[in-house]
C-alpha positions in Angstrom: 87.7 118.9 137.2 89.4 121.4 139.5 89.8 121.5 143.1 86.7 123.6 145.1 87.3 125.9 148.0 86.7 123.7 151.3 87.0 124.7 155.0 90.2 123.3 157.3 90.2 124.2 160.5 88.1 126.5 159.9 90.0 128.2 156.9 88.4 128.2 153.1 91.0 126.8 150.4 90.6 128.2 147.1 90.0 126.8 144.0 92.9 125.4 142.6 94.1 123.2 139.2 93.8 119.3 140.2 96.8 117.8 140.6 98.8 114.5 142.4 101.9 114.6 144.2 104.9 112.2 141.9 107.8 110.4 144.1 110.1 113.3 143.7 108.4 116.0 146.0 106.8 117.8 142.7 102.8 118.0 141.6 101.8 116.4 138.8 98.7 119.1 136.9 97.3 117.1 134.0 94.3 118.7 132.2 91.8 117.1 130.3 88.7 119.5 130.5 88.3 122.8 128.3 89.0 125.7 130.1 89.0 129.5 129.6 92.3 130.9 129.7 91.6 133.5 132.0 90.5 131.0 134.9 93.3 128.8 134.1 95.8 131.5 134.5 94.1 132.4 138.2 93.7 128.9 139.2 97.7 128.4 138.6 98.3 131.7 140.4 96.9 130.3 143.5 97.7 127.2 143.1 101.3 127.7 142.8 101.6 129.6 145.7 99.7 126.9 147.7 102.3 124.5 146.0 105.4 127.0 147.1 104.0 126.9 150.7 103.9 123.4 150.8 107.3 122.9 149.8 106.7 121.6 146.3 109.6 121.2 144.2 108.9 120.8 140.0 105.3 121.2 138.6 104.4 119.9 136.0 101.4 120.7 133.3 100.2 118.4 130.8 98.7 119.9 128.3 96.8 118.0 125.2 96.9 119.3 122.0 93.2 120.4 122.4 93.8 122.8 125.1 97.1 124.6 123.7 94.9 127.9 124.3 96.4 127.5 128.1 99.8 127.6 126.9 100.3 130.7 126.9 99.0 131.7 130.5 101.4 128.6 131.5 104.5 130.5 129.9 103.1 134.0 131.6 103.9 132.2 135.2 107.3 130.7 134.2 106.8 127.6 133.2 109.0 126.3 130.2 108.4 123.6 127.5 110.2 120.5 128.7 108.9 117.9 126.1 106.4 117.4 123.6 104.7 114.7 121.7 102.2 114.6 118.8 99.2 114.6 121.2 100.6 116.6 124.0 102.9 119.4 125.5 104.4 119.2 129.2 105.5 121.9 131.2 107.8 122.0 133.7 108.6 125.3 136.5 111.5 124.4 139.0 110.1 126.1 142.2 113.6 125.6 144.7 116.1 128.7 144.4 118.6 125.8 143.5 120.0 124.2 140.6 117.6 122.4 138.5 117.9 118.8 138.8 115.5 117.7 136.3 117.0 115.6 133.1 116.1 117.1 130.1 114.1 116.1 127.1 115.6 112.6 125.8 118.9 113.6 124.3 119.7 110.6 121.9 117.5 108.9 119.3 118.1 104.7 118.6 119.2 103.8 114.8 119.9 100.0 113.8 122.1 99.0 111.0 121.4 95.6 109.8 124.8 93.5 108.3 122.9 90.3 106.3 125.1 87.3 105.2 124.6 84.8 103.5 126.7 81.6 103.4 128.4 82.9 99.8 129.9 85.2 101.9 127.2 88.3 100.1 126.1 91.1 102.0 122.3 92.4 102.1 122.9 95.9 100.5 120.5 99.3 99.3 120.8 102.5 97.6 118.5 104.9 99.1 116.6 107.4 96.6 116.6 110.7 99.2 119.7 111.9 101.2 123.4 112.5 101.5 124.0 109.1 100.7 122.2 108.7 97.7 123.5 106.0 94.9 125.8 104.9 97.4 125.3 100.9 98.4 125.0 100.8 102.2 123.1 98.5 104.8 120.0 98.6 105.2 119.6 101.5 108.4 116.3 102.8 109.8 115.5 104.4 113.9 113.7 102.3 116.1 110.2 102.5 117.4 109.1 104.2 120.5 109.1 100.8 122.7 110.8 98.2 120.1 113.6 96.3 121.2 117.0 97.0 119.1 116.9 93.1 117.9 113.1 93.6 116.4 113.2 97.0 115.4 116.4 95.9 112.7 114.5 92.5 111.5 111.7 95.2 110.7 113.5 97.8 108.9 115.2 95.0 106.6 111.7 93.5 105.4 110.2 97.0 105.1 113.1 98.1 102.8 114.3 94.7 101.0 111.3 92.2 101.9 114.1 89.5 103.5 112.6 88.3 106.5 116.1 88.2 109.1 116.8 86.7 112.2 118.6 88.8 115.0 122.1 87.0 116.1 123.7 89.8 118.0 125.2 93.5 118.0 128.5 93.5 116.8 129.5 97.4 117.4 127.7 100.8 118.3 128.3 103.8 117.5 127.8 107.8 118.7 127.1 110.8 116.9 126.4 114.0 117.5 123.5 117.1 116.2 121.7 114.5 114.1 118.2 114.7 114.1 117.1 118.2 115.8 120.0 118.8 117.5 119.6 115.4 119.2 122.3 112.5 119.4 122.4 108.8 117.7 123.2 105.9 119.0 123.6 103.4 116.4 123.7 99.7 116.7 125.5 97.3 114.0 123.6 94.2 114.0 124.4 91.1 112.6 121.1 89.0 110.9 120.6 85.4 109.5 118.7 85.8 106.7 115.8 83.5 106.1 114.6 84.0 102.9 116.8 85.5 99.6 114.5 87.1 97.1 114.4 91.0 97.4 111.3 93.1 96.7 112.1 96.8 97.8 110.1 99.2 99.6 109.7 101.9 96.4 109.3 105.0 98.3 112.6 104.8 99.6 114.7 102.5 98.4 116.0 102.7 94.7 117.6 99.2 94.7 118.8 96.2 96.6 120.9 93.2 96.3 123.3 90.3 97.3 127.2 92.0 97.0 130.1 89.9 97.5 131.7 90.9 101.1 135.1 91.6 98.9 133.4 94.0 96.0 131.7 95.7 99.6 135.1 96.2 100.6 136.4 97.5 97.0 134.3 100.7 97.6 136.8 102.1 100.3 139.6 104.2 99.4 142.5 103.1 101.2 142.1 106.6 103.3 138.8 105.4 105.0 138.6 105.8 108.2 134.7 106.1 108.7 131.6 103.3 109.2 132.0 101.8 105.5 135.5 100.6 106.9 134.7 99.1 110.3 131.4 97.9 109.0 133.9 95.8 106.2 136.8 95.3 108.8 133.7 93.4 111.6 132.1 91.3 108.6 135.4 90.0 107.7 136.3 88.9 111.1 132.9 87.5 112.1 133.2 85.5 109.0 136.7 84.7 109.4 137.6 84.7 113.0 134.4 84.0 114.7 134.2 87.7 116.5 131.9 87.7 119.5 129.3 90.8 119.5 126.9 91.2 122.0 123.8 88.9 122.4 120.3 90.0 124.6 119.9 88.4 128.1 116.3 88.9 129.6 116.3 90.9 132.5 113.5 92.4 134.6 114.5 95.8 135.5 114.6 97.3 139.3 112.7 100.8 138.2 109.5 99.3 137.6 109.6 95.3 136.8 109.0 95.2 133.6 111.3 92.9 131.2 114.0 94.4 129.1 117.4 93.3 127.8 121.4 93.2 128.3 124.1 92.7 125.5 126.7 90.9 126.2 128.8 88.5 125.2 128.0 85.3 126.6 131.0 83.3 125.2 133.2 85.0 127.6 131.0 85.5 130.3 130.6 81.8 130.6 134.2 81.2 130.1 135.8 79.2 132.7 138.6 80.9 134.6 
């Protein structure tokens, strides 16, 4: 419901769009009831110039889904689209005459690449039926969850696409690339897995087949010219296997921002070394 007009000392306020301070010196406007356009768009004209008075620095609109009728006065006032979600649209205007501060949308999207191996030294591997790397076996790959963990968002993707049920171990490797999905970054984290169980049923929709390759016919795919993932993912297999390489296992941590529990990788081996 929106602010009404009350006297201080001895002044009437207007009406103005309800809204709560955040930590960083901004206001915070999220709307819930239907409202005419029209008396939105007045409403934010005075309540913007109440905000600029006060010294206000970013204001921000939420706007569901259900009242994108307001968008458009929101964009006649100078506020810009900052993020959006399936339910909602936010805002933002940057009311200082300085540089704006404010990160942008999230710039890089979480994939997990899962390297299952078994003790006859066979890799867990798919062809995918869509995409550039159609026909071509690969590991089972797949983006994470808003809110899942690296080390159960790849146990997930390799029972959705090859039924194995997998146990996290650690991240061997990541990776960074660039424009992938919507002009957005990757991060991609090589995990290795344990599997658990050994009979494959694949997800039909996406998968065209699955199955146990030696580590060494995995290896015969390369051309001695390759220089891209296929290679390194080959080159950390063979060493794990081999030379008992050391990737990077989660430690619980609670984190400063706001308490709640999350995770570091890192390798524990030679952290707990003894100098």
């Amino acid at each position: 419901m929106m602010d009404q007009g009350t006297m201080e000392n001895g002044v009437e306020n207007v009406q103005r769009l309800p809204a709560t301070d955040d930590e960083f010196g901004g206001v915070v406007v999220e709307m819930k009831e239907h409202m005419d356009s029209e008396v939105f768009h007045t409403l934010l004209k005075t309540s913007m110039s109440l905000w600029k008075l006060q010294g206000k620095k970013g204001v921000w609109i939420k706007l569901p889904i259900y009242l994108s009728n307001l968008v458009d006065a929101a964009v006649k006032e100078g506020f810009w689209y900052h993020h959006a979600e399936p339910s909602y649209l936010m805002l933002l205007y940057w009311i200082p005459e300085t540089q704006n501060p404010i990160p942008g949308n999230a710039s890089h999207i979480a994939r997990v690449g899962a390297i299952v191996l078994n003790d006859k030294r066979e890799m867990l591997v798919v062809q995918e039926k869509l995409g550039n790397l159609r026909g071509v076996w690969k590991i089972s790959t797949g983006i994470t969850h808003e809110g899942e963990d690296i080390s159960v968002g790849v146990v997930r993707e390799v029972k959705e696409e090859t039924g194995i049920d997998t146990e996290f171990v650690e991240v061997l490797a990541f990776s960074q690339h660039h424009k992938v999905f919507f002009g957005k970054s990757e991060l991609l984290f090589l995990c290795m897995m344990r599997p658990l169980s050994f009979d494959i049923k694949i997800q039909e929709t996406e998968i065209e087949a699955a199955k146990w390759m030696p580590l060494e016919e995995y290896a015969s795919q390369l051309s001695p010219q390759e220089n891209g993932l296929r290679k390194y993912i080959t080159e950390l297999c063979i060493a794990k296997v081999d030379r008992d390489y050391s990737g990077f296992s989660p430690t619980l941590v609670t984190s400063y921002c706001d308490g709640n529990p999350s995770y570091i990788f890192l390798n524990k081996g030679d952290l707990n070394k003894q100098s």
